[in-house]
C-alpha positions in Angstrom: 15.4 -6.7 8.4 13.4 -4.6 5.8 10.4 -3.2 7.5 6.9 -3.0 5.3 3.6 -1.9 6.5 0.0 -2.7 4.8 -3.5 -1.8 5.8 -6.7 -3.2 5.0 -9.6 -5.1 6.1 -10.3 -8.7 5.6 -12.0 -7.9 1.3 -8.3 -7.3 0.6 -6.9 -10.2 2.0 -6.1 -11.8 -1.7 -4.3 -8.9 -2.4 -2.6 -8.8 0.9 -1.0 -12.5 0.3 0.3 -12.1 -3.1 1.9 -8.5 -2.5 3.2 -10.1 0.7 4.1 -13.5 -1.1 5.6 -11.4 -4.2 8.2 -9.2 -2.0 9.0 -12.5 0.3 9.8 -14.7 -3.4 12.4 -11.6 -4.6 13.9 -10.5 -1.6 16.9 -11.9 0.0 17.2 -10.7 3.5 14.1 -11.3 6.1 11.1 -9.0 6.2 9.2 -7.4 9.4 5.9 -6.9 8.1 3.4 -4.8 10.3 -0.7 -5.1 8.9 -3.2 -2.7 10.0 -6.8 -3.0 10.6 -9.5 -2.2 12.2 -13.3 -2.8 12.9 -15.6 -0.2 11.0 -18.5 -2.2 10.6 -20.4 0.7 12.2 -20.3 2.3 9.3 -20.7 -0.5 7.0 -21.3 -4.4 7.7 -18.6 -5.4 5.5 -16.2 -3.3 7.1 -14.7 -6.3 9.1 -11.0 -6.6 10.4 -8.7 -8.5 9.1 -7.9 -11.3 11.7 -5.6 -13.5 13.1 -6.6 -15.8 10.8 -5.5 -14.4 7.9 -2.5 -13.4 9.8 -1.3 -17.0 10.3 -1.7 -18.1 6.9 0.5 -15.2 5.8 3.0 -16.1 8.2 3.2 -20.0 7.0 3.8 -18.2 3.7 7.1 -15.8 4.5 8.2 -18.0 6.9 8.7 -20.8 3.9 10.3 -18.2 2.2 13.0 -17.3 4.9 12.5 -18.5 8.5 13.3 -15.2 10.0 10.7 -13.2 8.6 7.5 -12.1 10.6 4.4 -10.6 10.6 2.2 -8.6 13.5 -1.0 -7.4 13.3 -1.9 -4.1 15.0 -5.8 -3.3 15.5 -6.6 0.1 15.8 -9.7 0.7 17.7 -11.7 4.1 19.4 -9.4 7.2 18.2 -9.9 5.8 14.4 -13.5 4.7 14.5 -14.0 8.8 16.0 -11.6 9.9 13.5 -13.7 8.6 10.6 -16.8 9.2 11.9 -15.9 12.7 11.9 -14.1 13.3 8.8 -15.1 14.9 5.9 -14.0 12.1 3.6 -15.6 9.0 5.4 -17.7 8.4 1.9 -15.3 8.9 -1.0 -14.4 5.9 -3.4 -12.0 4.5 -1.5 -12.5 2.6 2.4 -12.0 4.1 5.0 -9.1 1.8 5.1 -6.9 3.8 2.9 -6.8 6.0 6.5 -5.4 3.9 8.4 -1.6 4.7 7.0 -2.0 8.5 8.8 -1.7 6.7 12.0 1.1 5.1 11.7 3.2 8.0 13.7 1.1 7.3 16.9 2.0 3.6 16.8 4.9 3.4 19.0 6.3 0.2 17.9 6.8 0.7 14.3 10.2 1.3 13.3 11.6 5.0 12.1 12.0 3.5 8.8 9.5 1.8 6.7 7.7 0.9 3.3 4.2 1.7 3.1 2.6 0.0 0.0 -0.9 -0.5 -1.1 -2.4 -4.2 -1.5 -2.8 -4.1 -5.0 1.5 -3.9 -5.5 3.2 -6.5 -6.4 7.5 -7.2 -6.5 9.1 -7.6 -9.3 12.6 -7.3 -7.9 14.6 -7.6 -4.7 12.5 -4.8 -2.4 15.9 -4.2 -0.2 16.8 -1.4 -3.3 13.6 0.8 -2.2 14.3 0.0 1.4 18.1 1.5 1.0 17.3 4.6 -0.4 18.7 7.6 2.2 15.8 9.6 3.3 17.7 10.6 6.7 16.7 14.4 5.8 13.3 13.6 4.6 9.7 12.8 5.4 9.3 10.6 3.0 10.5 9.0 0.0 7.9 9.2 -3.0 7.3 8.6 -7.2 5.9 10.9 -9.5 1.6 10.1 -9.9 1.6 9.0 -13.7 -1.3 11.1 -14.5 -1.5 13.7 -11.1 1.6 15.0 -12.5 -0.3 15.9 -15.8 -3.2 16.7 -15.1 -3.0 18.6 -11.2 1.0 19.1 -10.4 4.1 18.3 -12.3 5.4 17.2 -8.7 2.0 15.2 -7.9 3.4 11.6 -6.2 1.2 8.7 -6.0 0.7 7.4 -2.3 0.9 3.7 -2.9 4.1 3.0 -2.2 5.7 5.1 0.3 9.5 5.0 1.9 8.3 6.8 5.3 10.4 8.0 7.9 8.4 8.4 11.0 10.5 9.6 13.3 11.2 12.8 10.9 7.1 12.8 10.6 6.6 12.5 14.2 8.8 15.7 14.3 7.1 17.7 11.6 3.2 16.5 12.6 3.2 15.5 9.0 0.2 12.6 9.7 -1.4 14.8 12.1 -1.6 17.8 10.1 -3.1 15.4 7.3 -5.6 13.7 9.7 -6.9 17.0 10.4 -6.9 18.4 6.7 -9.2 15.1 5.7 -11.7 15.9 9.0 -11.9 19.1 7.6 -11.3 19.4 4.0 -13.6 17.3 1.1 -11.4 15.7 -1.5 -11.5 13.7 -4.2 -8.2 11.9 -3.5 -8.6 12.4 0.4 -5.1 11.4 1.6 -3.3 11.5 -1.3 -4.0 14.9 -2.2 -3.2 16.4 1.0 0.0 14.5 2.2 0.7 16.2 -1.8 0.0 19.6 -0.2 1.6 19.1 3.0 4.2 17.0 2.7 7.5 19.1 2.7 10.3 17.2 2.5 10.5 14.4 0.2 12.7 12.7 -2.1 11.5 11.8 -5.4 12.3 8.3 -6.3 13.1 6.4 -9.7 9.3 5.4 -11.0 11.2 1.6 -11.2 9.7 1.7 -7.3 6.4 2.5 -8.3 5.5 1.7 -11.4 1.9 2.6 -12.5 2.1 1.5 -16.1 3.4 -1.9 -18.0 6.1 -3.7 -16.1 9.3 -3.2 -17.2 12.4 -5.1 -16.3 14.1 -2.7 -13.7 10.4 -2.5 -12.3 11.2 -3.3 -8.4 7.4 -2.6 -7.5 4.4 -2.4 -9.9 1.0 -0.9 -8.7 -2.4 -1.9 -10.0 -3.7 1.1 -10.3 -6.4 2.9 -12.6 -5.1 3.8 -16.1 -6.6 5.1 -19.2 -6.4 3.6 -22.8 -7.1 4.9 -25.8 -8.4 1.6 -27.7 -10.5 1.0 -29.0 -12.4 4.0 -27.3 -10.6 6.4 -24.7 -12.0 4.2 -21.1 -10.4 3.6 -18.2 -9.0 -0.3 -17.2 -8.2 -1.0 -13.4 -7.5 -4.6 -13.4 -6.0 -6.0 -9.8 -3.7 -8.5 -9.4 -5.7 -11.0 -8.0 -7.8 -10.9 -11.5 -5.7 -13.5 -13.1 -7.2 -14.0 -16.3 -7.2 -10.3 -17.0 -3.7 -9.3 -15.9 -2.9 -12.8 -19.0 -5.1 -11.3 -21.3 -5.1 -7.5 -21.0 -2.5 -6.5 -19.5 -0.2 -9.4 -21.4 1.9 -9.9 -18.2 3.0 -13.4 -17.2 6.2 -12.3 -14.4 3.5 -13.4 -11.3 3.0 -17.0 -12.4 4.6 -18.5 -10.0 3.1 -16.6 -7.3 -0.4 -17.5 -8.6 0.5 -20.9 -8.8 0.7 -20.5 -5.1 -2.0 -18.1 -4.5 -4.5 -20.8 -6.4 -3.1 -23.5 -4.3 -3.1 -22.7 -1.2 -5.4 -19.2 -0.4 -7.9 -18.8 -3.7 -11.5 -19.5 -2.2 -10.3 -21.3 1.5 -9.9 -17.7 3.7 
């Protein structure tokens, strides 16, 4: 089985289903998919879980896909609610959400090896090429930030997508040195820019497994992410993939149409 992990809470649900959906329509063999959550409406009322709900119409939809994929939910609970509440980064531009990846070496029932990827990817091609990449001798397994590496670091990576290997993390205290860093460090890209500073040993990847830009057609993953153009004025565009009509008419990309046929069928507007 290919192992994938997401984390969110229950706004990102959209984006959940058709990255989730996307992988399950181009990938052969069955997917383990682990979604983490948790209740942070402490800090904000709309801070709410994802739930089983959610979980059961994502299930219907791998399972139709290839029977013997599944999907768990894990809820993470006291340690992260503290953990926020103390850090230094609890109000950036991101959720608090984008956290809950750190935590992933103290859940014992993850696999050793597994994709990370943010909610607003979606597949392109058959996953199980990221998946096979050897990083027996490394943390992780990362791509290049298409500006970070720019404009901060020429080896800046992107944390949307990444091939983790815990059991190498759990040995190096990657996550917990990077929990710690965001408690105590303010950042503009919290996470991101310190797994960047501590992260040691990682294998760069083809950008085909992340791409940030247009989709191209060895493009196994493509990520949603903020980008800059210069017409007519120099802006910025960060257009999701649940923003149909934008990713026709901007972005002039038509490769998800059959998952949105049933995205608007089935989840648009009934979760």
């Amino acid at each position: 089985m290919i192992n994938l992990m997401f984390g969110g809470n229950y706004k990102v649900f959209d984006g959940l289903y058709l990255a989730i959906l996307s992988i399950a329509k181009r990938t052969h063999e069955p997917l383990n998919i682990y979604v983490l959550t948790a209740d942070v409406t402490e800090l904000d009322k709309e801070y709410k879980p994802i739930n089983e709900k959610h979980i059961a119409i994502l299930n219907d939809a791998i399972k139709a896909e290839n029977s013997q994929s599944q999907i768990s939910l894990i809820t993470l609970g006291v340690e992260f609610n503290n953990w926020i509440k103390s850090s230094s980064n609890k109000l950036n531009i991101y959720t608090p959400f984008a956290f809950l990846r750190l935590f992933a070496d103290d859940i014992d029932i993850l696999p050793e090896k597994i994709i990370y990827l943010d909610c607003d990817t979606m597949a392109n091609g058959d996953i199980k090429e990221l998946f096979d990449n050897d990083i027996s001798d490394y943390e992780m397994g990362v791509v290049l930030d298409r500006y970070g590496r720019f404009f901060i670091k020429h080896n800046y990576f992107n944390s949307g997508m990444l091939l983790l290997n815990l059991k190498k993390i759990r040995e190096t205290q990657l996550f917990k040195r990077v929990r710690e860093m965001c408690v105590n460090k303010k950042m503009n890209f919290p996470d991101q820019t310190a797994l960047n500073r501590l992260c040691k040993f990682k294998l760069y990847l083809p950008r085909r497994f992340n791409e940030q830009g247009d989709l191209k057609k060895d493009t196994v993953i493509q990520h949603f992410s903020k980008r800059f153009t210069i017409f007519p004025y120099l802006h910025t565009i960060n257009i999701k993939p649940w923003q149909i009509e934008q990713v026709h008419k901007v972005r002039k990309n038509f490769a998800y149409d059959d998952i949105y046929e049933e995205y608007l069928k089935n989840v648009k507007g009934k979760n």
